[in-house]
C-alpha positions, 0 to 999 in steps of 0.5 A: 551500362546497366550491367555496371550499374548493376554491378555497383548496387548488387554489392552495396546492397549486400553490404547493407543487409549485412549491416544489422543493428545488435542492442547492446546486452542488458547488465543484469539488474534487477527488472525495473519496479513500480514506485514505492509508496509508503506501506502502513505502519503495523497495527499496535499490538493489543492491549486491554483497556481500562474498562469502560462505562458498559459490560462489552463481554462477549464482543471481539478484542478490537472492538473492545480496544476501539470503544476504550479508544472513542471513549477515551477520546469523547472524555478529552484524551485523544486516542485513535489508531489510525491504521487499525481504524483504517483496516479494521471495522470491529475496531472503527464500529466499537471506536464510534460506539465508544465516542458516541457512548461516553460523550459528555452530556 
C-alpha cells in the first residue's frame, strides 16, 4: 500500500514544484516619486531702491534692497520679499536694520 500511496504524491508533488508564480512584468513607467511640494517662487530680480535716509556705500546689493524694503515698510508701504528674506540673510539683516532705522519716532 505504501508503494501506491507513493505513487500518488510523487506526482502530485512534482506538479506542485512545477506551479511557481511569475509576477506579471511591470509597464514601463516612470519609477514612483515623492509628493511634489510646492517649490519657492524665484526671488524677484534686483532693482535699486530709492535711496535711503543713510549712506550704505560699500554694503552688499541685497542688503542694500532689503533696508529699502524694511524702511520703506517702517514708513507705512508694506514691502517684503518673502522668499528672498526667507533665503537670504544680507537681505532679512538690512530689511531689519532698515525697519529698525526709519521707524517713526
Amino acid at each position: 500500500m505504501s508503494l501506491i500511496r507513493f505513487a500518488t504524491i510523487l506526482p502530485l508533488a512534482a506538479l506542485a514544484a512545477c506551479a511557481t508564480v511569475v509576477p506579471p512584468p511591470q509597464s514601463p513607467s516612470a519609477p514612483p516619486t515623492a509628493p511634489e511640494t510646492a517649490p519657492l517662487p524665484p526671488p524677484k530680480p534686483y532693482v535699486e531702491p530709492p535711496p535711503p535716509p543713510v549712506n550704505l556705500q560699500g554694503f552688499p546689493p541685497t542688503y542694500r534692497l532689503g533696508f529699502g524694503d524694511g524702511c520703506a515698510t517702517a514708513r507705512g508701504t508694506e514691502q517684503k520679499d518673502a522668499s528672498r528674506y526667507a533665503s537670504d540673510g544680507n537681505y532679512r539683516t538690512g530689511w531689519m536694520d532698515g525697519a529698525a532705522q526709519c521707524k517713526k519716532k
